[in-house]
Each structure stands twice: as structure tokens, then as C-alpha cells.
C-alpha positions in Angstrom: 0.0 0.0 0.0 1.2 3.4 -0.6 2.0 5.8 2.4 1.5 9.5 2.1 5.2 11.5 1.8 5.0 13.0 5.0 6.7 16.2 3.4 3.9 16.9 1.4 2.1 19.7 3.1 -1.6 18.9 3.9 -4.6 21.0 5.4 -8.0 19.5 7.2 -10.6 19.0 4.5 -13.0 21.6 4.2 -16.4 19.7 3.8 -19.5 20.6 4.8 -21.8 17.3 5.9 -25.5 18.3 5.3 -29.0 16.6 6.4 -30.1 13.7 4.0 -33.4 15.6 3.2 -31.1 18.9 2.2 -29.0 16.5 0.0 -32.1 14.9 -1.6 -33.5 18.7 -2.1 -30.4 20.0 -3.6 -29.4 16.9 -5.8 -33.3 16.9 -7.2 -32.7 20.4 -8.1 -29.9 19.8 -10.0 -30.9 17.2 -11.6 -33.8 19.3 -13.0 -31.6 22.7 -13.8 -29.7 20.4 -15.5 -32.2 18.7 -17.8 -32.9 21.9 -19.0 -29.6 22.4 -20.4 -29.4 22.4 -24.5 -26.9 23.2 -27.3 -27.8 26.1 -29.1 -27.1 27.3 -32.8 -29.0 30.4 -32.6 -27.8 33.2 -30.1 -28.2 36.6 -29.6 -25.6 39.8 -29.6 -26.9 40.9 -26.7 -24.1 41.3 -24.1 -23.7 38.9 -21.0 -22.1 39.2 -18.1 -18.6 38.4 -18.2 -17.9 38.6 -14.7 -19.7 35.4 -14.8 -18.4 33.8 -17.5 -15.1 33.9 -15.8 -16.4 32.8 -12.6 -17.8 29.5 -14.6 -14.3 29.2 -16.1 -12.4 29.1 -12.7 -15.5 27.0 -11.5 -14.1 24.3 -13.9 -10.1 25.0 -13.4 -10.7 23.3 -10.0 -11.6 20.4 -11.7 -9.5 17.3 -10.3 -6.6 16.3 -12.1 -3.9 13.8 -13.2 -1.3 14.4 -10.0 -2.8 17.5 -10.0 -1.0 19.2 -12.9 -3.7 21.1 -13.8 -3.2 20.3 -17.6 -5.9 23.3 -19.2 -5.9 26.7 -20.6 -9.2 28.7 -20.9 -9.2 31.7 -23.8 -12.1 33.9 -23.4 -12.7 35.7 -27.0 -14.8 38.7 -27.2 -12.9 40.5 -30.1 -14.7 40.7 -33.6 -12.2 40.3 -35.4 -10.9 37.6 -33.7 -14.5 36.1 -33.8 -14.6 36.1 -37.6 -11.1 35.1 -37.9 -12.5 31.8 -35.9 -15.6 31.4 -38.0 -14.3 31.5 -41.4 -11.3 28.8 -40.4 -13.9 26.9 -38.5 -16.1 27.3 -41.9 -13.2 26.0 -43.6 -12.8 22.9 -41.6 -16.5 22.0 -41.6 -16.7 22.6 -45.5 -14.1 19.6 -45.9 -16.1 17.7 -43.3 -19.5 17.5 -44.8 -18.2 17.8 -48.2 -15.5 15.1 -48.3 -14.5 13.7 -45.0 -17.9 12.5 -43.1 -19.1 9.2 -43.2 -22.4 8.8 -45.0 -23.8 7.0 -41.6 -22.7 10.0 -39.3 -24.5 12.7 -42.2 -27.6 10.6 -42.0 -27.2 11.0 -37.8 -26.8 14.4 -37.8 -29.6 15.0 -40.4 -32.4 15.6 -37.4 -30.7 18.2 -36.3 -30.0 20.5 -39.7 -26.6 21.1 -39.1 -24.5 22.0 -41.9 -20.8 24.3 -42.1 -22.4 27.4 -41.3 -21.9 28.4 -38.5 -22.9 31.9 -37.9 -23.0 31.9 -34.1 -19.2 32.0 -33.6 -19.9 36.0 -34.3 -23.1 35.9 -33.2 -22.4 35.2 -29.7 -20.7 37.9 -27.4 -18.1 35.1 -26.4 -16.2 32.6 -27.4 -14.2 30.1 -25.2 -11.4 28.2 -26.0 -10.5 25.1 -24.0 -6.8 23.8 -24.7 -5.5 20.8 -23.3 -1.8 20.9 -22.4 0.3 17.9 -23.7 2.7 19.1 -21.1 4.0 21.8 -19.2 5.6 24.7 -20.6 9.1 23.8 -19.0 8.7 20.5 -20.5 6.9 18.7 -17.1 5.1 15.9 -17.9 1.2 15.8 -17.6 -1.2 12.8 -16.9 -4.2 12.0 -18.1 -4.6 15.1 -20.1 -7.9 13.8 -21.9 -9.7 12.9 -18.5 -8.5 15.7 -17.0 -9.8 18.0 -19.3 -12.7 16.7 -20.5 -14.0 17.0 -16.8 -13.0 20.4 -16.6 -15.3 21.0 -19.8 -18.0 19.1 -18.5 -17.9 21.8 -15.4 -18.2 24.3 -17.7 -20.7 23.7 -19.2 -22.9 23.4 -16.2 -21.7 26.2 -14.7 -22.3 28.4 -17.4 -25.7 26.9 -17.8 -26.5 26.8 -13.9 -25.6 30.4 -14.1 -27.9 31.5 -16.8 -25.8 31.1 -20.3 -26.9 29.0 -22.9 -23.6 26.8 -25.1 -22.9 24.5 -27.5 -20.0 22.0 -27.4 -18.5 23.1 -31.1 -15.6 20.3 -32.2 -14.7 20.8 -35.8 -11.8 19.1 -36.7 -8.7 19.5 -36.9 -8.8 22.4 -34.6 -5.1 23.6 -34.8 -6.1 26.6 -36.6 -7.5 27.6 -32.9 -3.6 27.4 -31.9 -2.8 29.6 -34.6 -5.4 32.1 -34.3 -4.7 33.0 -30.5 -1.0 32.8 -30.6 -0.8 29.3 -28.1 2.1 27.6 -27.5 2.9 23.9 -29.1 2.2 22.2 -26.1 -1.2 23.5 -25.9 -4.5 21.4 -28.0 -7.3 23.0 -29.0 -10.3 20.5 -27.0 -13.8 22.4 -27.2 -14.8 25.6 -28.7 -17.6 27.1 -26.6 -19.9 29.6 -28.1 -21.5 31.8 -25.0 -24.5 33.6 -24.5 -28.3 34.1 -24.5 -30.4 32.4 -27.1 -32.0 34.3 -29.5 -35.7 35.2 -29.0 -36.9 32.9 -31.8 -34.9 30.0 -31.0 -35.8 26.1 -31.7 -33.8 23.3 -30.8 -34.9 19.7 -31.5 -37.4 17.9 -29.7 -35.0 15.0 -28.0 -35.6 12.1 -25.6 -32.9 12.1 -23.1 -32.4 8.2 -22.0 -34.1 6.8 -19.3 -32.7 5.9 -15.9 -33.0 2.4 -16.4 -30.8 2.5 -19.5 -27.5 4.5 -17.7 -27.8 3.8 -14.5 -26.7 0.0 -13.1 -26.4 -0.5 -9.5 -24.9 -3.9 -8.2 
């Protein structure tokens, strides 16, 4: 069994222990808040909070990690420019996608949901995030786990923006290097999700989905 280094400074946890019936509220509501949540294609300019925004983003940076290396970098994009920079390469990208790269069965899965390589909202809406996964440090330290590690720090984000009043969508067009370029990262750093921000238009639709059922992701034993 490993023993802890005694020379590794530790604190007493800070955990608060709450009344089962408070726990059973609070985890009821979530689960509700949560249900609510939706990818949207169809924001509006109106500006949002950024204050909050940010607090979301260091909501997720204390997202557990591999030894705790803390292998992400968050870039918040509000510029125009920059904006439209970001939708014509993503354009680009998605153009060779549907036109030449996408299997017919994954066209015919995304048919429901009238996606195509326009995507207008990466100027539409006030911000952008970029989440970049670091391969490793910039001294060269080596990181673990990168892909778990930040993929839970996106999944964080998301709610917090959503629990906080934003609407998202998870935007993956690939290859996404030409994030890298755009913002000036270094080489150790990945372009992960690209995170459009913001309220949804007044006239927006999304699809009528079915979430699964309990019974079919959930097995106790």
C-alpha cells in the first residue's frame, strides 16, 4: 500500500456534511436545472455578463486532475475580429467535413438536427471560449491524463455556465489547430472544445430529444 510522503504539506478538509433531506433537495434540483440544459445554434448579440463567464471558467479549473498538474488553458474571445477570424477557419474545416470527409452514416445522424458548415453563431455570440489541453507543461513537465482531466474540466463548464444563466454548445470541428494559430498558443497546448457563450436568440428552436431513461444509464450492483 502506498503511504502518504509525510513532506507533502496537507490541510484539514473543508467539507461541509449536510441533512439527507437537504442532500435529496439539492441533488433533485440539479438534476432538474440540468435537464434543461441544450446546445444552441442560434444566439443573440446581446451582451452577458462576463464577470460570470469567468467565474464559470475558474469553477471548472478546479476540476480534479492527473497528480494534480492542472493540464488546461481557458481563452475567453470577445474581439470581432478575432471572432470572424474563428468562424471562417472553422467554416473551412466544416466545408471539408460534410463535403468530403464525413461518413455517409454519421450525415444521415446528424440529419435531425439540420446542421451543416455554417456556423454563424461564432460571431453571433458575445463570447467565445477556447478550452486547450496541455500535452505538457511549458518547462517541458510531464502531464497525466490530459484527456480525462480536461474533458471534466469541460464538463464543469458547461454546467456552470448553464446553472448560471448562459446558454452553449460543445463546437468540435476538426482539426482544430487553426484555434492554436489564431490565438498565438504555444505547441504544447490542444485546442479541446470551442464554446460559443450567450443568451439564445428570442426565436430559437432546438430539436425535440428524448434524453435516455434511468434504467438505461444507470446500473447498480
Amino acid at each position: 500500500m502506498a503511504t502518504r510522503d509525510e513532506t507533502a504539506p496537507h490541510i484539514p478538509l473543508d467539507f461541509e456534511r449536510k441533512p439527507e433531506a437537504e442532500m435529496l433537495r439539492e441533488a433533485s434540483s440539479l438534476r432538474e436545472r440540468l435537464a434543461k440544459r441544450r446546445s444552441v445554434r442560434v444566439f443573440s448579440d446581446e451582451p452577458i455578463p462576463l464577470d460570470a463567464v469567468r467565474d464559470a471558467i475558474m469553477a471548472a479549473a478546479q476540476s480534479p486532475s492527473g497528480a494534480h498538474k492542472q493540464p488546461w488553458t481557458f481563452a475567453l474571445i470577445t474581439d470581432p475580429e478575432m471572432k470572424r477570424k474563428i468562424r471562417v477557419a472553422a467554416e473551412a474545416e466544416e466545408t471539408e467535413f460534410y463535403e468530403r470527409r464525413a461518413p455517409d452514416q454519421w450525415l444521415e445522424d446528424l440529419a435531425p438536427f439540420a446542421t451543416n458548415a455554417s456556423k454563424p453563431y461564432l460571431e453571433t455570440a458575445p463570447a467565445l471560449i477556447v478550452l486547450l489541453a496541455q500535452s505538457q507543461g511549458e518547462d517541458g513537465e510531464k502531464h497525466y491524463y490530459v484527456k480525462e482531466s480536461v474533458g471534466i474540466a469541460a464538463g464543469v463548464l458547461i454546467a456552470a455556465l448553464h446553472l448560471s444563466g448562459l446558454a452553449t454548445l460543445t463546437h468540435t470541428p476538426s482539426p482544430m489547430t487553426f484555434l492554436r494559430d489564431i490565438l498565438g498558443r504555444p505547441e504544447n497546448e490542444r485546442p479541446f472544445l470551442l464554446l460559443p457563450v450567450g443568451y439564445p436568440a428570442q426565436d430559437c428552436q432546438v430539436p425535440d430529444l428524448v434524453r435516455k431513461s434511468q434504467d438505461e444509464v444507470l446500473f447498480e450492483y
